[in-house]
N, C-alpha and C positions, 0 to 999 in steps of 0.2 A: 504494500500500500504506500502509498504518495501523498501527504495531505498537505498541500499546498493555503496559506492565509492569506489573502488578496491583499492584505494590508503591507505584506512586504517586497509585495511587486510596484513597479514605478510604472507609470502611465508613460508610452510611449508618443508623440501627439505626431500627426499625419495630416496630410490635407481633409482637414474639413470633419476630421474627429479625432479619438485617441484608444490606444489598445492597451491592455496587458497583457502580456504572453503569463499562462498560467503553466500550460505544461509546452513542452516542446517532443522533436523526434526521439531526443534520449530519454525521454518519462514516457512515452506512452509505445505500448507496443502495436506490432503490426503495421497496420496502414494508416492509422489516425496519428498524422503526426505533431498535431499541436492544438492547444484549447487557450482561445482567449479570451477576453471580456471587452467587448468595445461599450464607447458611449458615444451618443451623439447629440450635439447640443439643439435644443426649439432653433425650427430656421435654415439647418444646413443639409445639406446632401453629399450624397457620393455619386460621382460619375461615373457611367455604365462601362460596361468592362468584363471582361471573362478571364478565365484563367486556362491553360495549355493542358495542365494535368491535374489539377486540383480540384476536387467538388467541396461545395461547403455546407454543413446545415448548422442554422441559426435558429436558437433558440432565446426570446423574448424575456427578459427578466421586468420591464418596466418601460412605462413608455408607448408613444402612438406615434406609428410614420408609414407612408405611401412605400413600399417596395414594387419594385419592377422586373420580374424573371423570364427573358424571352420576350418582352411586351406586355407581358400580363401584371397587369396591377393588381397590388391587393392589400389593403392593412394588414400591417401586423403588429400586435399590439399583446399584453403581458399573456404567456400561455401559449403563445404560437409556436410554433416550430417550423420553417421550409429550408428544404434541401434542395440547393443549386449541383448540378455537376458539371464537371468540366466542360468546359467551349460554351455552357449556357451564357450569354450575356444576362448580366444584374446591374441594379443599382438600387439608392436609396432618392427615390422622385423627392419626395417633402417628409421632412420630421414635425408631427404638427407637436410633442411633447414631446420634453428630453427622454431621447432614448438608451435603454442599458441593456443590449442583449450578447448573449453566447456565439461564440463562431469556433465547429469545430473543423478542424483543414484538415481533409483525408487526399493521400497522394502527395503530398507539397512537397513540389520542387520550387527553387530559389529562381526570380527574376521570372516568373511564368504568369503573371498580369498582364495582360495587355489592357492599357485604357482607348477608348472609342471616342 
């Protein structure tokens, strides 16, 4: 077991949000290679974008915002869960409340985002 306290992780900050890596490739086994915690502030977005080999599923801890998978929109707000896989284009359209959800990276290879 791994029990990791989010208190002693540092908030990473990215365009237009901020992450913590909780666990990475050398904590989790298999194919799930890392579990983070993003947030996103009332107001902002992520531009659409896919990734080469990476699928992701996010999981809602708080918060209400427009997501966009393939085209399809849909709220997702505390309790959700959606899973992108790789080559699907995503993004985050509008955050209408500060959002705090889970992102886990299954597959991740480095530099494999491409933004649109």
């Amino acid at each position: 077991m791994k029990l990791v306290k989010e208190n002693q992780k540092e908030w990473q900050d990215r365009k237009g949000y901020s992450k913590k890596i909780l666990y990475s490739v050398q904590d989790i086994p298999k194919n799930t290679n890392q579990l983070q915690k993003m947030k996103i502030p009332k107001g902002n977005t992520i531009a659409n974008h896919y990734h080469k080999n990476t699928s992701e599923i996010f999981y809602c801890i708080k918060g209400k915002a427009v997501f966009s998978i393939e085209g399809n929109d849909f709220e997702f707000t505390k309790g959700d869960a959606a899973l992108c896989e790789a080559g699907e284009k995503h993004e985050v359209k509008q955050v209408l409340e500060d959002l705090h959800f889970l992102t886990f990276k299954i597959n991740q290879k480095e530099n494999d985002t491409v933004w649109l």
